[in-house]
N, C-alpha and C positions, 0 to 999 in steps of 0.2 A: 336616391333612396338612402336612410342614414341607418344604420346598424349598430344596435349599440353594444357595449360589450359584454354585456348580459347576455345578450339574445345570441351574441357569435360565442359566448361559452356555454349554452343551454345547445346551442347546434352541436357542439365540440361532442358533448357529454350527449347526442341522441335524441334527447327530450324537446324537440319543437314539434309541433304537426307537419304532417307532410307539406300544406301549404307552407309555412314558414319554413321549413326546411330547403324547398325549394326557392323562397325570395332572399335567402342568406347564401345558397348555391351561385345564383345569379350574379348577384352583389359582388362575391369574391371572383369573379370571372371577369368584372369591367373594374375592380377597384385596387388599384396596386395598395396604396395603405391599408386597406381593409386586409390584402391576403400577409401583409406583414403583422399586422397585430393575430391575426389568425397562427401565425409564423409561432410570434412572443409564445400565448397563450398556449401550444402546443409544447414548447418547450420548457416552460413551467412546472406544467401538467406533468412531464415525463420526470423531471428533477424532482419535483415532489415526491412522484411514485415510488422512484427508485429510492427517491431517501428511507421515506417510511417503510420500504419492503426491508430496508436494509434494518432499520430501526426493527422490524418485530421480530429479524433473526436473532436479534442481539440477548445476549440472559439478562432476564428482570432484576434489576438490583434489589438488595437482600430487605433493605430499611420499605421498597415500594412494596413485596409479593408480601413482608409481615404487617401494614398499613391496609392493604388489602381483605386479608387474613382476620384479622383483626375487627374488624370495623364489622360492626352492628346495625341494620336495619332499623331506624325509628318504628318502634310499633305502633300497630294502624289503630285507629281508635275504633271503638266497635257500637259506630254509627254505621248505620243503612247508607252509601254511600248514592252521590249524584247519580241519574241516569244517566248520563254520557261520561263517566268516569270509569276508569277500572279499576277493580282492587291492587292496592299496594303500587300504583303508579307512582305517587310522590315517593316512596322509600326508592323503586327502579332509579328512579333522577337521582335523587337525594345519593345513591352508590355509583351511577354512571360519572357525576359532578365532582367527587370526592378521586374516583381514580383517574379523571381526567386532568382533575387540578393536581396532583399526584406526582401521574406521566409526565403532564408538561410540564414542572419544574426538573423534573429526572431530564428531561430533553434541552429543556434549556440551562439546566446545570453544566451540559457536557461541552456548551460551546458553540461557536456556527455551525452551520448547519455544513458537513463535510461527508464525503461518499470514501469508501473504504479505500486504505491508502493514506488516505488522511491529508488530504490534498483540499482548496476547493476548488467545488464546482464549478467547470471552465466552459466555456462559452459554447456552443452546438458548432458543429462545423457543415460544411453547404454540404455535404453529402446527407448527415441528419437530416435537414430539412427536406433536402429532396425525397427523403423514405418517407416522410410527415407526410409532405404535398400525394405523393403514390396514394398512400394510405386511404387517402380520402376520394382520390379523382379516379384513379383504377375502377373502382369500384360503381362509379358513375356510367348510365348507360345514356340516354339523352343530351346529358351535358357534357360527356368525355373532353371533350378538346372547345378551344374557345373559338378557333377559326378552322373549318372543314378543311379535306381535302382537297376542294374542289376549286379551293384560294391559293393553292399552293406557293407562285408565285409571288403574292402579297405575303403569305408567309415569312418567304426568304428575306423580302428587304423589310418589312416590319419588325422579325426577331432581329437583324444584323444591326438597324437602325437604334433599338432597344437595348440589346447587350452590350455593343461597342465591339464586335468582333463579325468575321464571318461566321455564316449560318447556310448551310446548305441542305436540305434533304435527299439524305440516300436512298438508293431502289433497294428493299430487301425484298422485294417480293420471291425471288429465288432462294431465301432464306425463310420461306412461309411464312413471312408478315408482311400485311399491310397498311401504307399508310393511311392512319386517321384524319391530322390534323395537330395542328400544333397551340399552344399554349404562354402566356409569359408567367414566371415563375418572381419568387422572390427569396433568394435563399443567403446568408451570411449576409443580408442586406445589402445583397448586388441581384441586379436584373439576371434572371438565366430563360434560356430558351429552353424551352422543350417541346421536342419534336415525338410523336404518338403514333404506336402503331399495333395491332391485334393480330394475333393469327388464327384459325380456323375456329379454335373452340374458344374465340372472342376474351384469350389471356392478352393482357395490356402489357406491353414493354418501353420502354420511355427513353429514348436520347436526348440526354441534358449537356447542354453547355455553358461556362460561367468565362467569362473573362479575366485575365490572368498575368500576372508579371512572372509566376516561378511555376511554370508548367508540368505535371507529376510526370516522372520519369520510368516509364516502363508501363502494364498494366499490372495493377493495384486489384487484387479481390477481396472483399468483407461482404460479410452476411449482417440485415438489419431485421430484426425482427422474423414476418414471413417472405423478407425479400434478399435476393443479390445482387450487386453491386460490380460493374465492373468502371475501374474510374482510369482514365490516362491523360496525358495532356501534348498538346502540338502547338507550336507559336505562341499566339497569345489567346489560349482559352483550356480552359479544362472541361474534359467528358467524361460521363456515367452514363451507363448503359443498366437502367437495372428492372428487373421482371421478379416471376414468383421462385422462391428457392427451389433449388435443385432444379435448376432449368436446365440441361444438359446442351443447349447449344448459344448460351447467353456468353460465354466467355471468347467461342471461335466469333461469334457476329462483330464481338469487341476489337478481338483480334483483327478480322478483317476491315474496319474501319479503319483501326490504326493505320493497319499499313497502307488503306487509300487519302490518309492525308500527307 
């Protein structure tokens, strides 16, 4: 099945029906390039955001709010207007078009397109992606994981096979989660695994692995969004372990992994 990029940014954005939401679900579960341009598109999405959030902290310069100010409404002619029309729609455009063309030269006067610091905008790093992928599959009840738990051991040599590193699945169950089922991931455009597991009140926690030449030294914690992160590295892979914020035992489970590699 072919997905276009329309249809995988109208899924992004909410707006499919349930059926097509669910054949775009599907898709990205058997389609590696499909979940990388899903990847692109979310990254975009978020650089944009944060530009223009940043763009409307900023103070209106002085020549656009007097341009603004200033500018007069075409008065409406005082004909009975169409039935499907509404009063003073054409002036609405007519001032909407006016301060759009406006802004966007105020925005494009100022130069690329740069996030405070004044730096540009540098590339997502696999941690980002993985709070992306969370974002969307956490959330997921039916299709959480791409191969059950019940494959387990397909699991193991299919992720190891995939990433290029070992992949093992640990017992937390003594850490009140269990495993779901695992996933292949695509994050800084390397294959990672990720291994799926829920606890009681069916919160999703995700151990991810990426293959690696300069393995993080020590455990690393950042908060992304409504989630945390715990990221370390052994040999040749790096791991994240991350669930919903303020999870109060997401850091020892990290913990203890470390020390069993």
């Amino acid at each position: 099945m072919t997905i276009s990029t329309e249809k995988l940014s109208a899924f992004l954005d909410g707006e499919l029906s349930p059926q097509d939401m669910l054949e775009v679900e599907s898709a990205l579960e058997k389609d590696t390039a499909l979940q990388a341009e899903f990847v692109s598109l979310m990254q975009a999405n978020d650089a944009l955001t944060k530009y223009f959030d940043q763009q409307l902290s900023d103070p209106v310069p002085l020549d656009l709010a007097k341009a603004i100010e200033d500018f007069a409404p075409p008065a409406v002619a005082n004909t009975p207007a169409a039935p499907t029309s509404r009063p003073g729609l054409s002036s609405l455009i007519a001032a909407i078009a006016l301060v759009i063309g406006l802004a966007g030269g105020y925005f494009l006067a100022k130069g690329p397109i740069q996030p405070i610091g004044g730096t540009q905008i540098s590339a997502r790093g696999w941690l980002d992606d993985i709070a992306s992928y969370h974002r969307v599959y956490a959330t997921q009840k039916r299709h959480l994981v791409e191969v059950p738990a019940s494959d387990a051991a397909h699991i193991e040599t299919w992720l190891t096979a995939s990433v290029g590193t070992q992949v093992r699945i640990p017992d937390l169950t003594a850490r009140g989660l269990t495993f779901a089922g695992g996933r292949l991931l695509v994050a800084a455009e390397k294959p990672v695994a990720q291994l799926i597991y829920t606890d009681e009140n069916g919160a999703v926690v995700a151990l991810c692995s990426i293959r690696t030449s300069d393995p993080i030294e020590g455990l690393k914690i950042r908060r992304s969004g409504e989630f945390d992160m715990v990221s370390w590295g052994f040999g040749t892979a790096n791991y994240v372990l991350i669930g919903e914020k303020d999870r109060e035992d997401l850091a020892q489970i990290a913990q203890s992994l470390a020390d069993e590699a």
